[in-house]
C-alpha positions in Angstrom: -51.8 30.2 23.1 -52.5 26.8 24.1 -50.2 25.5 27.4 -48.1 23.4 25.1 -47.9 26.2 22.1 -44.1 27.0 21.4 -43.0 30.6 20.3 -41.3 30.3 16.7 -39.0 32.9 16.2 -36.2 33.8 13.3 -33.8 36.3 14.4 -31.4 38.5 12.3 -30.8 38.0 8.9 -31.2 35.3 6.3 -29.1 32.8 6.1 -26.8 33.2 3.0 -23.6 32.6 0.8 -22.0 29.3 -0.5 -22.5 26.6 2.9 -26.3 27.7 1.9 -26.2 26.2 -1.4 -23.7 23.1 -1.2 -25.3 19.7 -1.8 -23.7 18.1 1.4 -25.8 19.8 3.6 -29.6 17.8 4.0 -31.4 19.5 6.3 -30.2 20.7 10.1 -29.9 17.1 11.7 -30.5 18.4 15.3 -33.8 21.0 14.8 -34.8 21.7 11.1 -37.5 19.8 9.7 -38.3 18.9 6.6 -39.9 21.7 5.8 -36.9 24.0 6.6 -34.2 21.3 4.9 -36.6 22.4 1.7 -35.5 26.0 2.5 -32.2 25.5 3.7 -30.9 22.6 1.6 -29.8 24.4 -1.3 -31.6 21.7 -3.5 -32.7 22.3 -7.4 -36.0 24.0 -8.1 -38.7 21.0 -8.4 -36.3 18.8 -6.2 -37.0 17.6 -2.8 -33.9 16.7 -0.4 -32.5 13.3 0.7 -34.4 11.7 3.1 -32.9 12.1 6.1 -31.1 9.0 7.7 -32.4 8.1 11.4 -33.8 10.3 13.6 -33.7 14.1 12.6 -31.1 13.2 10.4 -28.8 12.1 13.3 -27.6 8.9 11.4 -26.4 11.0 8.1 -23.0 10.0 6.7 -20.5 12.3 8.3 -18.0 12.3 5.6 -15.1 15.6 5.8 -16.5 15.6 9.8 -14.3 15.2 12.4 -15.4 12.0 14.1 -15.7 11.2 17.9 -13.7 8.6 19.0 -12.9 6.4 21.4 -9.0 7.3 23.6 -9.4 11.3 22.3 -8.7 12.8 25.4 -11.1 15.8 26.5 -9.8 19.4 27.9 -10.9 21.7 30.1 -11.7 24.3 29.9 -11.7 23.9 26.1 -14.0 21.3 25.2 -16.8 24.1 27.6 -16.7 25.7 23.8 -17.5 25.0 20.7 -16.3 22.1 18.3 -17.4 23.6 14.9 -15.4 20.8 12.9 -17.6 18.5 13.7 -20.7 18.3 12.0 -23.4 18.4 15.6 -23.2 20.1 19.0 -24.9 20.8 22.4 -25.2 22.3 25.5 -28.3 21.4 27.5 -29.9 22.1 30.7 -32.3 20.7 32.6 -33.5 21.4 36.3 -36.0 20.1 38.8 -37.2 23.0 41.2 -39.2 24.1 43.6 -40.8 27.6 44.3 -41.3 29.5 47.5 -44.7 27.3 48.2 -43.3 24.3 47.6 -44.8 24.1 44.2 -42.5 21.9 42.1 -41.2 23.4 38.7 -39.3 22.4 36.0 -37.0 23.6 33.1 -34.8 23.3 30.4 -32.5 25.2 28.3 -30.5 24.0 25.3 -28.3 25.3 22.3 -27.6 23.4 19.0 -24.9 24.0 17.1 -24.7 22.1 13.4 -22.2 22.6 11.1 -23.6 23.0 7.1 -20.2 21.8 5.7 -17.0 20.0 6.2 -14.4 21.4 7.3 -12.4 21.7 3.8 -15.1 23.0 2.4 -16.2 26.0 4.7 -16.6 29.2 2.8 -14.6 32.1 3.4 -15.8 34.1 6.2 -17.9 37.4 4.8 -21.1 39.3 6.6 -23.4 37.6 4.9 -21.7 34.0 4.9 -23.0 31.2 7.5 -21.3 27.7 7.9 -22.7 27.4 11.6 -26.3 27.2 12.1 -27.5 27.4 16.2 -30.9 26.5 17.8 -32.4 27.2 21.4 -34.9 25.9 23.2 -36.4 27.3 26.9 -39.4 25.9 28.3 -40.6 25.9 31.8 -43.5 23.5 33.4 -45.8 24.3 36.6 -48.6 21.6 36.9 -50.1 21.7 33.6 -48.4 24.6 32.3 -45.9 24.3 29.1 -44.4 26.4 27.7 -41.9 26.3 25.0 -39.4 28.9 22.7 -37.4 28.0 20.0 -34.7 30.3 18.3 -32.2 30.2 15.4 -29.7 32.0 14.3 -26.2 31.5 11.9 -23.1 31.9 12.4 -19.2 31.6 10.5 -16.7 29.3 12.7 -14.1 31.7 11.8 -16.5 34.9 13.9 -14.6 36.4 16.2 -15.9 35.9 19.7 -13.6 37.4 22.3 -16.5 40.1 22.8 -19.2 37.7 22.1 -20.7 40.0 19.2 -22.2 37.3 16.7 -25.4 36.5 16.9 -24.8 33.0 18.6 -22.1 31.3 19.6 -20.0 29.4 22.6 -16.5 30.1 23.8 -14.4 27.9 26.3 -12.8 30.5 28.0 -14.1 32.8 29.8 -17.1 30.5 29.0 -20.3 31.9 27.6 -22.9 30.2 24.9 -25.5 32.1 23.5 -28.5 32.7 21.1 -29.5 36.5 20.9 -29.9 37.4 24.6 -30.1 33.8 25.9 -26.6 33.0 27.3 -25.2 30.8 30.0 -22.3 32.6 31.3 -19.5 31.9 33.5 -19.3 33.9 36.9 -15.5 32.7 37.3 -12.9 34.9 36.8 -9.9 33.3 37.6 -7.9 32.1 34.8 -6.7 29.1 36.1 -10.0 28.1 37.3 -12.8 25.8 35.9 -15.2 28.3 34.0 -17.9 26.0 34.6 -17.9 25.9 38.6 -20.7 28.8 38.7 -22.8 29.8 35.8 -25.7 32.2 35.6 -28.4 31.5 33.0 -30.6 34.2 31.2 -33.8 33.1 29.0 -36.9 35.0 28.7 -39.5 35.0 26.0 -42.8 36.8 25.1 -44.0 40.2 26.3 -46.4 41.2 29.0 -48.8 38.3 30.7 -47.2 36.0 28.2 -43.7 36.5 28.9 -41.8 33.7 30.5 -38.5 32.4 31.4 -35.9 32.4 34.4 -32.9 34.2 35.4 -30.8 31.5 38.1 -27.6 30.9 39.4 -26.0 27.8 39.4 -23.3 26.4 41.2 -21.6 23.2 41.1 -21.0 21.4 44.3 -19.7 17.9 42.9 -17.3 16.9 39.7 -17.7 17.1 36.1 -18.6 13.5 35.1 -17.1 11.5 31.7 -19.5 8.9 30.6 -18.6 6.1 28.5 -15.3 5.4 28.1 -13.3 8.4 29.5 -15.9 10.7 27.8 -16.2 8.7 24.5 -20.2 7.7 25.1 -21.5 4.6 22.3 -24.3 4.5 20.8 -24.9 1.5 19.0 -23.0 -1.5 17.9 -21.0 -0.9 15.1 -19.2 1.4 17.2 -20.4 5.4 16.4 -20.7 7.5 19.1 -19.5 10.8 20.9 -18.0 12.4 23.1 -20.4 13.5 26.2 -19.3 14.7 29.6 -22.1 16.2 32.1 -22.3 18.2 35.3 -25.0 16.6 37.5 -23.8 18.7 40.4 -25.2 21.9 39.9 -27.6 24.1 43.1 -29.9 26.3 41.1 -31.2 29.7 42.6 -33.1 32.3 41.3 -36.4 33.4 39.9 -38.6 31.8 36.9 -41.4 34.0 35.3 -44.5 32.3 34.2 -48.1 33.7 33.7 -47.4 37.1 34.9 -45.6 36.0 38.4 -41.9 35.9 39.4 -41.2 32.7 41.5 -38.1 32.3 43.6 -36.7 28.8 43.5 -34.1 26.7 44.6 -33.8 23.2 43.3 -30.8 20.5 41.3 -29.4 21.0 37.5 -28.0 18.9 35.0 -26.3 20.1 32.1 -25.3 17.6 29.1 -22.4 18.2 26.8 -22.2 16.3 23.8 -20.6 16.6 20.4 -20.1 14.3 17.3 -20.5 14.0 13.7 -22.9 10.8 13.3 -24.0 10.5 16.4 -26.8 7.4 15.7 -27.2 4.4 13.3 -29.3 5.1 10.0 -31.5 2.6 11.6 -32.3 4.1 15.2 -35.3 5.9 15.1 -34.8 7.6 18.1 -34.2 7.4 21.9 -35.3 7.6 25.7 -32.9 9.2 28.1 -32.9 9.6 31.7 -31.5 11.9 34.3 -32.0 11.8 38.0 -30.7 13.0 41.4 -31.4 10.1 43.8 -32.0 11.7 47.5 -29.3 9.3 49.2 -26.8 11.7 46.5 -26.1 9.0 43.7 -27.0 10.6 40.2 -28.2 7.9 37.1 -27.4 8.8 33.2 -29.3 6.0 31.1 -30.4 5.9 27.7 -31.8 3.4 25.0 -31.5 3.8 21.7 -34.1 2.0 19.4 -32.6 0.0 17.0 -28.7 -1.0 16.7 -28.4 -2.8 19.3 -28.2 -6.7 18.9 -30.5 -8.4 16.2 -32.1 -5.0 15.6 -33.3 -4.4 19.0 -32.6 -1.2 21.5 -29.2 -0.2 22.1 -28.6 0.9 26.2 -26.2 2.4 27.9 -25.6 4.6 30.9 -23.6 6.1 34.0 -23.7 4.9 37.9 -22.5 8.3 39.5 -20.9 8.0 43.2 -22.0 11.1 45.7 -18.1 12.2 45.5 -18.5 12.3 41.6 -17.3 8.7 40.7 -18.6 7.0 37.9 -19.0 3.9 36.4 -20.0 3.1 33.2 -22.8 0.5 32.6 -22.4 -1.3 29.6 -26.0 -2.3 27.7 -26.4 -5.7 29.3 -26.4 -3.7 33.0 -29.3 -2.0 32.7 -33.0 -2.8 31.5 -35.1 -0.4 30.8 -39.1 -1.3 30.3 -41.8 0.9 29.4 -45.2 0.3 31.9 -47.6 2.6 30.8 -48.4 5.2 28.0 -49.8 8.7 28.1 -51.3 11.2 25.8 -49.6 13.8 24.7 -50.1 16.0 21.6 -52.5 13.7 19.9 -49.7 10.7 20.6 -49.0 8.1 22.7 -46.0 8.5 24.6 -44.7 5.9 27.6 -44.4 8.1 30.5 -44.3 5.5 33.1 -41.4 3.0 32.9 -39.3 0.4 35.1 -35.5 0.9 35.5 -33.3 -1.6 37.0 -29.7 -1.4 37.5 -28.7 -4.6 39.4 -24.9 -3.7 40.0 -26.7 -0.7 42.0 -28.9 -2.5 43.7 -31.4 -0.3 41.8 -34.9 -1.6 41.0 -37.1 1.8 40.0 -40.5 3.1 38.5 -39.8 6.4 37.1 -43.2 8.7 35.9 -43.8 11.7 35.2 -46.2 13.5 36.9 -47.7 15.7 33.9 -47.8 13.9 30.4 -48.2 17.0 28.5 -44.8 17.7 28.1 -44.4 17.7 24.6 -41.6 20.2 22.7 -43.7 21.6 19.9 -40.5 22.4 18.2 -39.6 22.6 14.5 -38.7 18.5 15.8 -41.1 17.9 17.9 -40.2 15.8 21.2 -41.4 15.0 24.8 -39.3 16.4 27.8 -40.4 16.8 30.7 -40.2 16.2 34.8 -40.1 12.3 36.6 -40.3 11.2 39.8 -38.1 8.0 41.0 -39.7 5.4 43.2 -38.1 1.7 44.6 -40.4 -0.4 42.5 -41.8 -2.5 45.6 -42.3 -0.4 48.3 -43.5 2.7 46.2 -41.2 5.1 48.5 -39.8 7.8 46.6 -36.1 7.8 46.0 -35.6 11.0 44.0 -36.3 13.3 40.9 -35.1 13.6 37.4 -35.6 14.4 33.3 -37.0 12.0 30.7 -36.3 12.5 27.5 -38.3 10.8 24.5 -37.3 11.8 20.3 -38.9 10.3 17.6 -42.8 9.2 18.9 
């Protein structure tokens, strides 16, 4: 397999009963393609589905969905678990690392949840009835290594999950999300406590010299952070959004398999929760988002969104995060994000050199990423992959991060 080939697996059985067949659902807006909307959208023999509206169908109408909005408080531990009435979902990982040589590494780990019908129309629950459909991605990068696994499964939001037995799912308390035998599990036992303070993560794929994956601890040692206003996170200018709330604190430990050797490594996570039921604009075609841990212990969220923003043009937005945990909000005129330089990847063109200026920061940065071939060769294909952060006139560098690139 080629070092940006992606394992495609279907696990358990297939998806049936009535959320299979109802004309509301258009194709799974965060991972199925076309090609599986044809087999999943319940449409008429000799039909072909609804186009879907932005990117991957993220700009849909939401009708029936609970919507995100702005002044909804969020809870913890509650809102660690699933939100199944509305309509898209996700817990995401990424982590820059470093093995026992100093060899840098990097990884990510992320389950989608997406909801096939409103909530007043969910089917009664049955063995064979789905109204929850999950994805997972793992990959893990070493120089020009790729590699990439994808996983789906289905679900019922009325499965019972105390014991965890469906094939996928996320529960707030004691904390655990899953696909098959990829999990991210609390290690917190107290009640009382905040089931996301330590979390071990479990992802392995493939057999033999092709297996690959990671087993690591991780452990926060700074806040949960709410972006936007007090978690509610806009993203474009008629107002849609969602709710999103990270931890950009996290120590990693642990080992990562790849090419038939175990690696030890140590290194900084970020994990992204988000959830919403029209998360873009049927215009925005997709986005560039940014992670990074700056060595003097600041942490930067930014994003643009392109298209819905003012006359048609990119909509941005983003967090300053303080050492302690403090952030502020940067509203789209406070940051400027510029593309430099592109890269090939996957027989595209992808900018993987860009300047990032935050002036209320003092912040003036070229971020690039090291290896261009980076690209997710997923059902929806994507680029995601490692950066490096450097003060745009003297070239030192300032620290290390994720870049994130749909819809290229």
């Amino acid at each position: 397999m080629s070092a940006r080939g992606a394992h495609k697996r279907w696990r358990g059985p297939a998806w049936r009963g009535p959320a299979w067949r109802n004309p509301a659902w258009r194709g799974l807006a965060l991972g199925l393609a076309l090609g599986l909307a044809l087999l999943l959208g319940g449409c008429e023999e000799g039909t072909a589905p609804e186009p879907s509206a932005g990117f991957a169908g993220l700009g849909e109408s939401a009708e029936g969905f609970a919507q995100a909005r702005p002044g909804t408080p969020l809870r913890f531990p509650e809102d660690h678990g699933a939100h199944p009435d509305h309509r898209i979902e996700w817990w995401y990982l990424t982590a820059n690392l470093e093995d026992q040589a100093g060899e840098p590494l990097g990884l990510q780990w992320t389950l989608f949840r997406q909801a096939l019908v409103p909530p007043a129309e969910r089917p009664a629950p049955g063995p064979w009835v789905a109204d929850q459909l999950w994805m997972a991605h793992l990959a893990v990068s070493r120089g020009e290594t790729h590699r990439v696994a994808e996983r789906f499964a289905r679900s019922h939001a009325a499965d019972p999950t105390h014991d965890g037995p469906g094939q996928a799912g996320a529960m707030a308390h004691p904390f655990r999300a899953w696909l098959d035998d990829w999990e991210l599990v609390t290690r917190v036992d107290a009640p009382d406590a905040d089931t996301f303070e330590r979390l071990t993560l479990t992802a392995f794929d493939g057999e033999g010299e092709a297996r690959f994956g990671y087993r690591l601890e991780l452990t926060a040692e700074g806040p949960l952070v709410l972006h936007g206003e007090a978690g509610f996170s806009q993203k474009a200018a008629d107002g849609q959004g969602s709710h999103y709330y990270s931890q950009p604190f996290w120590r990693v430990e642990g080992e990562v398999i790849l090419d038939g050797e175990t690696h030890a490594v140590t290194g900084r996570g970020w994990l992204d929760r988000e959830w919403s039921s029209q998360l873009l604009g049927a215009e925005q075609a997709g986005w560039d988002w940014f992670s990074l841990h700056l060595d003097d212990g600041h942490r930067l969220m930014a994003f643009q969104l392109r298209g819905g923003g003012e006359a048609g043009g990119e909509y941005r937005s983003g967090t300053w995060i303080s050492p302690e945990g403090e952030p502020r909000a940067l509203a789209p005129g406070e940051l400027a994000l510029t593309p430099l330089a592109t890269s090939g990847a996957a027989d595209r063109e992808v900018p993987t050199r860009w300047r990032l200026e935050v002036p209320a920061a003092g912040l003036d940065l070229v971020v690039e990423a090291p290896q261009a071939e980076r690209w997710m060769d997923t059902t929806v294909p994507y680029w995601e992959g490692e950066v490096v952060a450097r003060d745009h006139d003297s070239g030192d560098r300032l620290g290390v991060g994720y870049l994130e690139m749909t819809g290229y």
